[in-house]
C-alpha positions in Angstrom: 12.1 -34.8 26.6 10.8 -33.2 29.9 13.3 -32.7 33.0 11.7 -36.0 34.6 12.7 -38.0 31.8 9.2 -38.2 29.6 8.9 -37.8 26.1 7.2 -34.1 25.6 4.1 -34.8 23.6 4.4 -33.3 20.1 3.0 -29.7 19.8 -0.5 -30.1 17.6 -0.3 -26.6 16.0 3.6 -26.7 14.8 1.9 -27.8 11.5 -0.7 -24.5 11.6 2.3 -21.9 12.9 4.2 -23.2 9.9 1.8 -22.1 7.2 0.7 -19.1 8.5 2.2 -15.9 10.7 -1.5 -15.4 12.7 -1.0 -16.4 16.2 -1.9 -20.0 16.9 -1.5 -22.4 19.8 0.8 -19.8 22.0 0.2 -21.7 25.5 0.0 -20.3 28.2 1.9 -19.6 31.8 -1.1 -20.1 34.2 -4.1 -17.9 33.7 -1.6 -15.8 30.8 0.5 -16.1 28.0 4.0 -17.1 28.0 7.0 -14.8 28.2 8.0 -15.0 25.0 4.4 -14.9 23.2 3.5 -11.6 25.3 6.5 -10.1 24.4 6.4 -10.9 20.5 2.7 -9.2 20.8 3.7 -6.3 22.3 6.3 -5.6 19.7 4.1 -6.6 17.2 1.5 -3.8 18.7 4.0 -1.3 19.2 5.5 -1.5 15.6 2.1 -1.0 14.4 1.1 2.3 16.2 4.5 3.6 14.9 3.7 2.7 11.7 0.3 4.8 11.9 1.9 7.9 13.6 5.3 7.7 11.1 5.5 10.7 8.8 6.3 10.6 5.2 9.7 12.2 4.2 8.7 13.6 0.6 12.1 15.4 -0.2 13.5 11.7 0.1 10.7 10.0 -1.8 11.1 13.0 -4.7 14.3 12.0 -4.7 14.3 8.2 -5.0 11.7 8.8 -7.6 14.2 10.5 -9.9 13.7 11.4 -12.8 10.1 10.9 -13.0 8.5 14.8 -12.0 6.9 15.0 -8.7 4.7 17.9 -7.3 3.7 17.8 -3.3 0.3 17.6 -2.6 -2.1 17.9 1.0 -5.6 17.0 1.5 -7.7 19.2 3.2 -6.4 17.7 6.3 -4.1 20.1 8.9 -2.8 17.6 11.0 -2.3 13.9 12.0 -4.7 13.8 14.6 -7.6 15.2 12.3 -6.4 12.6 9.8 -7.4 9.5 11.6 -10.7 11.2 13.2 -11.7 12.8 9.8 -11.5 10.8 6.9 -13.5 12.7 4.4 -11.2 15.3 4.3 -8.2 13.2 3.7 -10.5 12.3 0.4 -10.5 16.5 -1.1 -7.1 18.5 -2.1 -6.9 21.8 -0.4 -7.1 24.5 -2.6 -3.0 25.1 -2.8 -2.7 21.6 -4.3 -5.4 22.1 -6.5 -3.1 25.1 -7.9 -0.2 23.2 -8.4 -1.8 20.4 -10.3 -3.9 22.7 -12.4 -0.6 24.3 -13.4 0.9 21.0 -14.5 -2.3 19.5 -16.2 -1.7 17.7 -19.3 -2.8 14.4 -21.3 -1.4 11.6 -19.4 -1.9 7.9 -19.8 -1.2 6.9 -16.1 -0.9 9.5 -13.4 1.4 7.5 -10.2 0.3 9.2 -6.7 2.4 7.9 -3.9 -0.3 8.5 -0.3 1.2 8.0 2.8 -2.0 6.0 4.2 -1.9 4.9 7.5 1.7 3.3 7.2 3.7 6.2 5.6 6.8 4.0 6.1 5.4 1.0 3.5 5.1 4.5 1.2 8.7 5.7 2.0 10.4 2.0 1.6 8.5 0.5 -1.2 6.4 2.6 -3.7 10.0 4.3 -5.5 11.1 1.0 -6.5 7.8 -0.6 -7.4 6.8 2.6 -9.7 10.9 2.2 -11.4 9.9 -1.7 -11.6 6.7 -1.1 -13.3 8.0 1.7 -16.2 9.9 -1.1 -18.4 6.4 -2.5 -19.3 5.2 1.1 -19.5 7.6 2.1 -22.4 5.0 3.2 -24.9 2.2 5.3 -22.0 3.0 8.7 -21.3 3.2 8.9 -17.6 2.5 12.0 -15.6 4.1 13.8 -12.6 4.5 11.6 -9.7 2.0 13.3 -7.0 3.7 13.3 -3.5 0.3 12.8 -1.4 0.2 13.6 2.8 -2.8 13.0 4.9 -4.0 11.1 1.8 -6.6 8.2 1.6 -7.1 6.0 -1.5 -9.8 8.6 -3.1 -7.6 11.3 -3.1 -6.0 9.8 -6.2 -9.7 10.3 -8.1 -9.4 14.2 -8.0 -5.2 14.4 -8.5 -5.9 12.6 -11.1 -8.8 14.6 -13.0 -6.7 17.9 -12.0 -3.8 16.6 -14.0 -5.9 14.8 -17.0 -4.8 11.2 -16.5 -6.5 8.4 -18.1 -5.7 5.7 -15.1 -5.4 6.8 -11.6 -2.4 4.4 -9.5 -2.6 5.4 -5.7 0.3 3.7 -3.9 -0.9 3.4 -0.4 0.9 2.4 2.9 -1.9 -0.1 4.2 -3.3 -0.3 7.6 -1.3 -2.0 9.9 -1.8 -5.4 11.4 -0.1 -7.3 14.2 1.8 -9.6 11.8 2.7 -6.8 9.0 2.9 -2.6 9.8 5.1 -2.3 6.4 2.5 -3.2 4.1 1.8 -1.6 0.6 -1.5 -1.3 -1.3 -2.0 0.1 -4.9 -5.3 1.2 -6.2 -6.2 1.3 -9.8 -8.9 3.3 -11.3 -9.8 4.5 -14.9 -11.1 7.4 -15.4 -10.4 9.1 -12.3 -12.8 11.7 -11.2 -14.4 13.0 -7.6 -17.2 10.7 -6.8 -15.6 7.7 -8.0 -16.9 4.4 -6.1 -14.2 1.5 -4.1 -15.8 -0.7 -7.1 -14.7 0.7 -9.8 -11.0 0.4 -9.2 -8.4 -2.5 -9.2 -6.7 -3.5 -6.0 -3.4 -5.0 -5.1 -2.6 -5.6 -1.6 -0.4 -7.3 0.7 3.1 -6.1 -0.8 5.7 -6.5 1.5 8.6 -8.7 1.8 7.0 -11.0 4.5 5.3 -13.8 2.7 3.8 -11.1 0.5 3.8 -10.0 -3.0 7.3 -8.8 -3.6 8.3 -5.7 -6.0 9.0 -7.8 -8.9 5.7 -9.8 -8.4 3.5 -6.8 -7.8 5.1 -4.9 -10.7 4.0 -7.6 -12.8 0.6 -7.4 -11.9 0.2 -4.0 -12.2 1.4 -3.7 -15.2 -0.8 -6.4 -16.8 -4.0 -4.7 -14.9 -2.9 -0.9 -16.3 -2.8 -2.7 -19.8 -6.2 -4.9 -19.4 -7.5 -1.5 -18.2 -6.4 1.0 -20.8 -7.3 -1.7 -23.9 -11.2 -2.2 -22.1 -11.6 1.5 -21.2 -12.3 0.6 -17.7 -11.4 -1.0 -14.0 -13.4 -2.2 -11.2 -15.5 -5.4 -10.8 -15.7 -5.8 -14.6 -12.2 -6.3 -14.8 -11.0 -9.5 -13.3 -7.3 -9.9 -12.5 -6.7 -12.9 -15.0 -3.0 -11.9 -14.8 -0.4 -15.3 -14.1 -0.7 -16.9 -10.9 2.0 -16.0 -8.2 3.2 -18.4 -5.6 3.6 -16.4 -2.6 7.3 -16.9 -0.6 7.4 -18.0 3.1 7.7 -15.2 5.6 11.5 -14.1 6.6 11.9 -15.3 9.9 
């Protein structure tokens, strides 16, 4: 009810708002936004250039990844500010990283690379737990040393993996940020991996993050149903179809 006694008229996009976190119906305070709505925005921005400039703490992710081996590895990248103006070079290993895998190559099933992306945070918080989720269903693969990857993007994973012999390629990737998620965890799939590779042949899974995403459990499952699809057919990409069960995605936190 307004201050002059009327019944407010009900707000036509509480419905919308509800079922999604995109920003819908915000009003306005004469020709702007409200308080409130330019506020939540600004956060929302600000979280997500910190999320591109955050660094990746890879004596803490080694160690969460415990026992599994891990080896540090750098693209041919310097800095952060090359990084996001060159990415072709955060697609090549330098030549020291090239070293250190050669030196650990073997026959792996699945070689795991952890990338910090452009949200090394999603990396730091989430890809530990979801590689320790995943190895129960992994019993019987041999898995390789866990690659530590900085100034990485998602084709990196095609040459760490040929250095170190791997059948199937996972890159877990902190995604780019959005204004509704900066936390947000990708995982790229690909058989075979080798320099050259193309974006279609691999398997994606995206969106993993706690709000109204794929949670750990969930993903886990996925991926572990993909990696097995993908090691029985000999392949990944568009000729593999995520037939996997379908998941029912959990409202947002609030």
């Amino acid at each position: 009810m307004s201050g002059d006694g009327r019944i407010a008229p009900a707000d036509p996009y509480a419905a919308l708002r509800a079922a999604t976190p995109a920003r819908i119906g915000l009003g306005r305070s004469g020709d702007s936004l409200p308080t409130q709505a330019l506020l939540d925005f600004q956060l929302a921005h600000a979280r997500a250039r910190d999320a591109v400039h955050g660094v990746l703490d890879a004596r803490a992710l080694a160690e969460a990844l415990a026992p599994l081996p891990t080896v540090l590895v750098q693209s041919q990248v310097a800095d952060h500010s090359t990084y996001l103006r060159r990415p072709d070079l955060g697609r090549k290993l330098n030549a020291e990283s090239r070293r250190a895998l050669a030196a650990l190559a073997g026959e792996p099933d699945v070689v795991f690379v952890v990338a910090d992306g452009l949200s090394a945070g999603a990396a730091q918080a989430q890809a530990a737990t979801l590689i320790a989720a995943c190895l129960p269903g992994l019993r019987d693969l041999k898995i390789g040393p866990v690659a530590i990857a900085t100034y990485a993007r998602v084709a990196l994973g095609d040459e760490i993996g040929a250095c170190l012999g791997g059948k199937l390629c996972v890159v877990l990737v902190g995604e780019r940020p959005g204004l509704s998620v900066a936390d947000s965890l990708g995982v790229y799939m690909t058989f075979d991996p080798r320099m050259g590779r193309r974006d279609s042949e691999r398997n994606c899974i995206s969106n993993i993050h706690d709000q109204g995403g794929l949670t750990i459990p969930q993903a886990a499952d996925k991926l572990v149903w993909i990696l097995r699809e993908a090691m029985s057919r000999g392949l990944t990409g568009v000729e593999l179809k995520d037939e996997s069960p379908q998941i029912v995605l959990a409202p947002p936190r609030s």
